[in-house]
Rosetta silent file (secondary structure, phi, psi, omega in degrees, C-alpha in Angstrom):
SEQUENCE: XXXXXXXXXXXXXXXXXXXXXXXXXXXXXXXXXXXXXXXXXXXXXXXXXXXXXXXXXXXXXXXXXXXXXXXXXXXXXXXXXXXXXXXXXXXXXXXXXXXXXXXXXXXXXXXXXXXXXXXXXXXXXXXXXXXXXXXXXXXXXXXXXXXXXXXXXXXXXXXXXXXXXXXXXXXXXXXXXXX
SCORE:     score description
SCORE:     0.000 S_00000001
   1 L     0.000  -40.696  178.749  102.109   83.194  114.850 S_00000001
   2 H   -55.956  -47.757 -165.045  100.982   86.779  116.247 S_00000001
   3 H   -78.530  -52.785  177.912  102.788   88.805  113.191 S_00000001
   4 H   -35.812  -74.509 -167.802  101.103   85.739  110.782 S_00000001
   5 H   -45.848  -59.944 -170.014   97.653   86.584  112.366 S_00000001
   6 H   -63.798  -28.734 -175.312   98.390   90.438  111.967 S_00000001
   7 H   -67.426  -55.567 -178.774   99.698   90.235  108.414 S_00000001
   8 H   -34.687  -58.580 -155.245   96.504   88.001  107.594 S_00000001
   9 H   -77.148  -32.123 -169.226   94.017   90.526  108.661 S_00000001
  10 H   -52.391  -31.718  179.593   96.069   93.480  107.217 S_00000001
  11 H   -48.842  -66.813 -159.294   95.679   91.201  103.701 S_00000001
  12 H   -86.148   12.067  162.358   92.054   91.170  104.399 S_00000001
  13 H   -73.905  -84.774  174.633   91.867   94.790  105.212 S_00000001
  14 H   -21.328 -101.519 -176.703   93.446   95.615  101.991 S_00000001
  15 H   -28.621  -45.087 -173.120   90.990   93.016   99.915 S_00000001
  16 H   -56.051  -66.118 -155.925   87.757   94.485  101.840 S_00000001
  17 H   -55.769  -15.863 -162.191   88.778   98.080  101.092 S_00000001
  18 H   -81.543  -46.545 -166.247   89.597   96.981   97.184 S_00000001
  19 H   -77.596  -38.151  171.917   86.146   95.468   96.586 S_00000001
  20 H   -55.227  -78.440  176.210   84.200   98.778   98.615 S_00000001
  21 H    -9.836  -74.530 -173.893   86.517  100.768   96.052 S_00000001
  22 H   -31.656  -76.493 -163.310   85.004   98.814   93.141 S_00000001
  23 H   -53.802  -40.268  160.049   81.826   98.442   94.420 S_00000001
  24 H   -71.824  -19.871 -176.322   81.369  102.431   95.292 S_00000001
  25 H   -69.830  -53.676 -176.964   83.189  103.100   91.622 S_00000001
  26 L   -58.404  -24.253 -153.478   80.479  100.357   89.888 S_00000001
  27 L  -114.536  -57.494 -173.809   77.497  101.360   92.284 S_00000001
  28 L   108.236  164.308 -173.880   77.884  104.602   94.441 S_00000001
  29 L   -76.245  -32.773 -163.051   78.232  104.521   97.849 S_00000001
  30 L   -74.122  -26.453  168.066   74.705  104.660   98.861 S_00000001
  31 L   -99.171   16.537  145.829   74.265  101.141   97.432 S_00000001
  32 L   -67.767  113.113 -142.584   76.908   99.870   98.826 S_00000001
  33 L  -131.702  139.284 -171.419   76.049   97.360  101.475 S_00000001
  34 H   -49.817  -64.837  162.640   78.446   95.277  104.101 S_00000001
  35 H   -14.602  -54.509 -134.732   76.691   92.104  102.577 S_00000001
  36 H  -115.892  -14.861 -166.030   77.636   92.690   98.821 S_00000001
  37 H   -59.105  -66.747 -163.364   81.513   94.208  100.156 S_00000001
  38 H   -57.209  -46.840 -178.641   82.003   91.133  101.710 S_00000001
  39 H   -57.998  -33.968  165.574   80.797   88.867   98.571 S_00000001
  40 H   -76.513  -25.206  169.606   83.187   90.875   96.529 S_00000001
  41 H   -80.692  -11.890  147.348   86.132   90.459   98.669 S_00000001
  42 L   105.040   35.274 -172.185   85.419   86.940   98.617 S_00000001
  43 L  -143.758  170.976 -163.354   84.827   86.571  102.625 S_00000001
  44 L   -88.593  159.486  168.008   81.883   85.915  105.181 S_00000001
  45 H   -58.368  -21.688  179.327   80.013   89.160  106.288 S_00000001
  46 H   -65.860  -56.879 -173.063   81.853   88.074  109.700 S_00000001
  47 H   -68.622  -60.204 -169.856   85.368   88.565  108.330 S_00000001
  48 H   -66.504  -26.301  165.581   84.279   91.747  107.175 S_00000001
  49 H   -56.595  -44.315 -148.349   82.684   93.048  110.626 S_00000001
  50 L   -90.324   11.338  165.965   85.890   91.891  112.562 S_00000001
  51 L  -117.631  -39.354 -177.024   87.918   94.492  110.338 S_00000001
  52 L  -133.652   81.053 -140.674   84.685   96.787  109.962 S_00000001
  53 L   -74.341   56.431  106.968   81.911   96.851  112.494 S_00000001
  54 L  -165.630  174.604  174.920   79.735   99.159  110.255 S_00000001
  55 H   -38.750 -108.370  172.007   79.090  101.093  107.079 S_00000001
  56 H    -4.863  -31.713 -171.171   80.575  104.244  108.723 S_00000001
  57 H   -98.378  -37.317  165.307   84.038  102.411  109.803 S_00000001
  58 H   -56.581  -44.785 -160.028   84.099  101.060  106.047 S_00000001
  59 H   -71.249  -56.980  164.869   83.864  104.279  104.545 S_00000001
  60 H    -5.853  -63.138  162.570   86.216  105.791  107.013 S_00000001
  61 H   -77.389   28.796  163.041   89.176  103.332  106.055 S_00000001
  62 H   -94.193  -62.998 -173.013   88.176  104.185  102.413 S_00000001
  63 H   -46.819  -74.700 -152.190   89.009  107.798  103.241 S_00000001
  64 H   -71.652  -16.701  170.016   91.779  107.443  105.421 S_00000001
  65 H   -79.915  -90.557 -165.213   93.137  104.738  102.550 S_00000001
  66 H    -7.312  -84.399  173.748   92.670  107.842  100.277 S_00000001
  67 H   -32.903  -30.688  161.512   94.914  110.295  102.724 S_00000001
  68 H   -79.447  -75.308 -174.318   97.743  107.346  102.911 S_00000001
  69 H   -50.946   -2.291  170.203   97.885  107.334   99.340 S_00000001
  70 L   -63.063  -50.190  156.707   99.062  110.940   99.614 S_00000001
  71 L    88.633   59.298  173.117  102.308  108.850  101.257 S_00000001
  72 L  -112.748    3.242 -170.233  102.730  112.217  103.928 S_00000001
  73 L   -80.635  -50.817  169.048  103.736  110.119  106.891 S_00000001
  74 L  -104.562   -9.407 -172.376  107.383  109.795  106.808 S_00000001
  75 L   -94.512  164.229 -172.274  107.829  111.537  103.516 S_00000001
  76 L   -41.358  101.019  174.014  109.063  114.927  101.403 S_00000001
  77 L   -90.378    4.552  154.445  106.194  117.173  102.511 S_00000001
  78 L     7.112   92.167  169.551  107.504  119.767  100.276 S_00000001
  79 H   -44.327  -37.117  144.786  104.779  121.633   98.451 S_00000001
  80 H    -1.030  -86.140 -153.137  106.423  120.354   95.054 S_00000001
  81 H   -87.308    7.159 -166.710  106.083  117.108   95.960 S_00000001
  82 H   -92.801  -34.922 -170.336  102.711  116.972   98.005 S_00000001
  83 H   -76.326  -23.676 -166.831  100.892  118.587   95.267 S_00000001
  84 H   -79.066  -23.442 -155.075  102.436  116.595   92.209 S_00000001
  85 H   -93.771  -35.614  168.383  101.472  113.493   94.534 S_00000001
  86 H   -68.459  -58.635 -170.407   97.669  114.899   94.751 S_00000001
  87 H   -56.267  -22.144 -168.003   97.381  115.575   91.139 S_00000001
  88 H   -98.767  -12.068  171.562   98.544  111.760   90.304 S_00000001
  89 H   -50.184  -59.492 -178.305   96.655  110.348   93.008 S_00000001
  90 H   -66.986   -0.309 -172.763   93.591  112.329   90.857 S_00000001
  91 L  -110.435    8.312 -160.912   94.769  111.381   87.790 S_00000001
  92 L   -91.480  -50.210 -167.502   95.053  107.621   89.495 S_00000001
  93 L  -104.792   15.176 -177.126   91.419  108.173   90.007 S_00000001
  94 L   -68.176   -6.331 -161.470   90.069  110.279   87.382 S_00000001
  95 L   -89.257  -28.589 -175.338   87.769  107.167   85.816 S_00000001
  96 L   -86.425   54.809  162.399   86.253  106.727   89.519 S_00000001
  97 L   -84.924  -17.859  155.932   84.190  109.921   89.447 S_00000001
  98 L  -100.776   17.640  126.555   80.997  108.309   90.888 S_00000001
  99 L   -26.245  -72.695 -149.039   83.669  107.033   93.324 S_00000001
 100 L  -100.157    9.872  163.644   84.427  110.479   94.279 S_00000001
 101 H   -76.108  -42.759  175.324   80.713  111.249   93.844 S_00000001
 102 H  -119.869   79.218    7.661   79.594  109.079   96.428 S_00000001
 103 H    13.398  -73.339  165.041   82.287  109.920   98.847 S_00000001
 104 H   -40.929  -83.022  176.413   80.768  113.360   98.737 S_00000001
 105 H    -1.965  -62.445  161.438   77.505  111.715   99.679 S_00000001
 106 H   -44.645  -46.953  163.758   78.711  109.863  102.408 S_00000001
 107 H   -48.923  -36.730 -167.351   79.929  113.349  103.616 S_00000001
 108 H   -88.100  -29.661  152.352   76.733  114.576  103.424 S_00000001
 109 H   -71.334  -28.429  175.017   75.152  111.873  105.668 S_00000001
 110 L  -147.153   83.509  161.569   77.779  112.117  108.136 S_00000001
 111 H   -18.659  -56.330 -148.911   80.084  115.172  108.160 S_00000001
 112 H   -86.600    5.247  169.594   82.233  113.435  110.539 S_00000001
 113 H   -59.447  -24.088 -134.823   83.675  110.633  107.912 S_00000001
 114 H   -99.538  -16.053 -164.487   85.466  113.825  106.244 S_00000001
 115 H   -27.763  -70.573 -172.052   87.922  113.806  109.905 S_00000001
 116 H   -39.254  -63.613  168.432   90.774  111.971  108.410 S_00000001
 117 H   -72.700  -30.075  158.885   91.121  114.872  105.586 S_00000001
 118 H   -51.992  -17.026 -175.734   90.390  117.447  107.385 S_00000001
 119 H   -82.955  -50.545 -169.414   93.658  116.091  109.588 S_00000001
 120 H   -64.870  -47.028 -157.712   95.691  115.786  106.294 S_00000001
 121 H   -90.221  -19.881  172.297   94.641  119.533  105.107 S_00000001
 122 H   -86.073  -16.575  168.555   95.616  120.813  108.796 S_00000001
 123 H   -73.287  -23.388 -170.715   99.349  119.240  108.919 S_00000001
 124 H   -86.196  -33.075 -169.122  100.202  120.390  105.828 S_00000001
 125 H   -81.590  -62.802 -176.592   99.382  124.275  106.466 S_00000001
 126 H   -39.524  -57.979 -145.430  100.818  123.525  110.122 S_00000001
 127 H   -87.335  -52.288  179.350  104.113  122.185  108.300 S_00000001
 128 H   -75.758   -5.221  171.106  104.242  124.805  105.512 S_00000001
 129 H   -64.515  -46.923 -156.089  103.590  127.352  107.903 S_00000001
 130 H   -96.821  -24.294  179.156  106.468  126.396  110.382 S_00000001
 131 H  -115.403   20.390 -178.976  108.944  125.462  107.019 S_00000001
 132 L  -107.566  144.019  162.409  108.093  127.521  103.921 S_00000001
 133 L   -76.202 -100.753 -104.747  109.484  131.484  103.282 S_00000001
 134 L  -129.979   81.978  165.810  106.431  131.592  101.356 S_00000001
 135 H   -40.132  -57.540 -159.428  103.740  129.605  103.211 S_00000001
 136 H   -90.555   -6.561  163.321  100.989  130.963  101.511 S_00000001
 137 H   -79.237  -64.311  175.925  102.265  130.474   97.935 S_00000001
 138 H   -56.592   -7.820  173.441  102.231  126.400   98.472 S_00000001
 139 H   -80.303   -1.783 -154.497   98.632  127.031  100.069 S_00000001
 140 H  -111.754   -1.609  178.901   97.456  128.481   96.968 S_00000001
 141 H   -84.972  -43.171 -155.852   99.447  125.678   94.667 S_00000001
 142 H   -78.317  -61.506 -173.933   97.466  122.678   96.823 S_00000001
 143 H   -30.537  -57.296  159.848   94.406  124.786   96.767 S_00000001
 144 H   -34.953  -65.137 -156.534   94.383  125.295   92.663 S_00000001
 145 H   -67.987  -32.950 -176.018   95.360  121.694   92.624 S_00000001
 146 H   -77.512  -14.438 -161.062   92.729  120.660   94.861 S_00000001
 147 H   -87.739  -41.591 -178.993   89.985  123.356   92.907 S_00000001
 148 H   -47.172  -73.911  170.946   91.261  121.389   89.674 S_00000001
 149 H   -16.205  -84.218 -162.743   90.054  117.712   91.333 S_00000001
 150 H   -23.987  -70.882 -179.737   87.053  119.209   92.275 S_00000001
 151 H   -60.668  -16.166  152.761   85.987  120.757   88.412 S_00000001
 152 H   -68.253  -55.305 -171.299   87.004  116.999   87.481 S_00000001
 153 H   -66.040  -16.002  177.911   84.967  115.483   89.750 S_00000001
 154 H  -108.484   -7.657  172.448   81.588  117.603   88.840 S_00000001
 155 H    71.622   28.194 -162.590   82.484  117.201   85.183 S_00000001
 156 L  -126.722   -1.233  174.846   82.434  121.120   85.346 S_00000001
 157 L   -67.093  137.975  160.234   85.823  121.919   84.053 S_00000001
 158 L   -68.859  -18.983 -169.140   86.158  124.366   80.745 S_00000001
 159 L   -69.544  140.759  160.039   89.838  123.011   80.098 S_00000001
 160 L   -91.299 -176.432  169.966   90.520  120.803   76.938 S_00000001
 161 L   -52.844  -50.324  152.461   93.258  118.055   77.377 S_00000001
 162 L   -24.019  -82.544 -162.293   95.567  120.262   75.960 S_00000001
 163 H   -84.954  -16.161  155.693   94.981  123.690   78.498 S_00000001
 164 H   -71.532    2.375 -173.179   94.563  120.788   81.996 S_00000001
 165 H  -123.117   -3.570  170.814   97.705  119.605   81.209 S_00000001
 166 H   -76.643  -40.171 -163.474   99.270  123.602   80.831 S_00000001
 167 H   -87.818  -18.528  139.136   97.259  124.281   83.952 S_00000001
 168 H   -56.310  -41.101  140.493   98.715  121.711   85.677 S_00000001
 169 H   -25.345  -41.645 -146.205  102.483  122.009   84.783 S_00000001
 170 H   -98.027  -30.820  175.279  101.732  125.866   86.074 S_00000001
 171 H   -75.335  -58.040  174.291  100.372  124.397   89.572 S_00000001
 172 H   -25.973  -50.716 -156.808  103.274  122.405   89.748 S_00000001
 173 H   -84.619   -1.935  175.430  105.688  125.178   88.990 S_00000001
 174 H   -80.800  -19.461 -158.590  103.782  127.524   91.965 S_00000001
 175 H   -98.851  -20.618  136.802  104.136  124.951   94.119 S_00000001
 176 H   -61.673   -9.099  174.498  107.810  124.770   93.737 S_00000001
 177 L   106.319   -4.470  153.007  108.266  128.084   94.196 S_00000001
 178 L   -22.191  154.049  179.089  108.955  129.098   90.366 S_00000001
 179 L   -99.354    0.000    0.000  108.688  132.540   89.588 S_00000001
């Protein structure tokens, strides 16, 4: 009955965060509201407090769902395969840019939602640090890859379809270690 109960709420974890997901992609975060979360996940504002006693705890498990889609917890932390898994994550998400619009936002009201990535961007330099010959090549693969996101996400890139999909291939092949 306990494992029922946990699996249950884990469901309706999963279903909250998918309707805030919508709901910041359709809306932005700043009009997102516990109230309209819960009406899209199809639950009382109650079910949604007893997974996410405020604004601030939602966005948090938005983020920290982000960082878990990275898939770094038991898995090949390679630069190869961490960066190929951040570009498809962004290429998962490229349609949600006033998603990743109001995410920044949210940063900007409260610095400390960003924790969770900031955790993600210090294990991986901690890891390639203690297991790369050439640490500082895979910092400079996820960095490009993450500088790419970015110039997606402001709509500020110069690349056609065509020279993002050369300049990715080329982050890829730094991040294996290609000459």
């Amino acid at each position: 009955m306990e494992h029922q109960a946990r699996s249950s709420r884990r469901g309706s974890r999963e279903v909250i965060l998918d309707a805030a997901e919508a709901l910041v992609r359709e809306q932005g975060v700043n009009r997102m509201t516990l109230e309209a979360v819960a009406a899209k996940a199809g639950l009382s504002k109650g079910g949604l407090l007893y997974n996410f006693p405020s604004k601030d705890a939602l966005l948090r498990g938005l983020i920290e769902r982000f960082t878990e889609r990275m898939d770094l917890g038991a898995g090949d932390r390679s630069p190869g395969t961490v960066v190929s898994r951040r570009l498809a994550v962004h290429d998962e998400n490229a349609a949600n840019r006033q998603g990743g619009l109001g995410m920044l936002a949210a940063f900007a009201e409260n610095p400390d939602l960003v924790d969770p990535i900031r955790s993600l961007q210090r294990q991986l330099w901690d890891h390639w640090k203690a297991s790369e010959a050439d640490p500082e090549r895979a910092l400079i693969a996820w960095l490009a890859a993450e500088g790419l996101c970015f110039l997606d996400l402001f709509d500020t890139s110069p690349l056609t379809a065509e020279e993002h999909g050369k300049v990715v291939a080329a982050i890829k092949a730094i991040a294996r270690g290609a000459p």
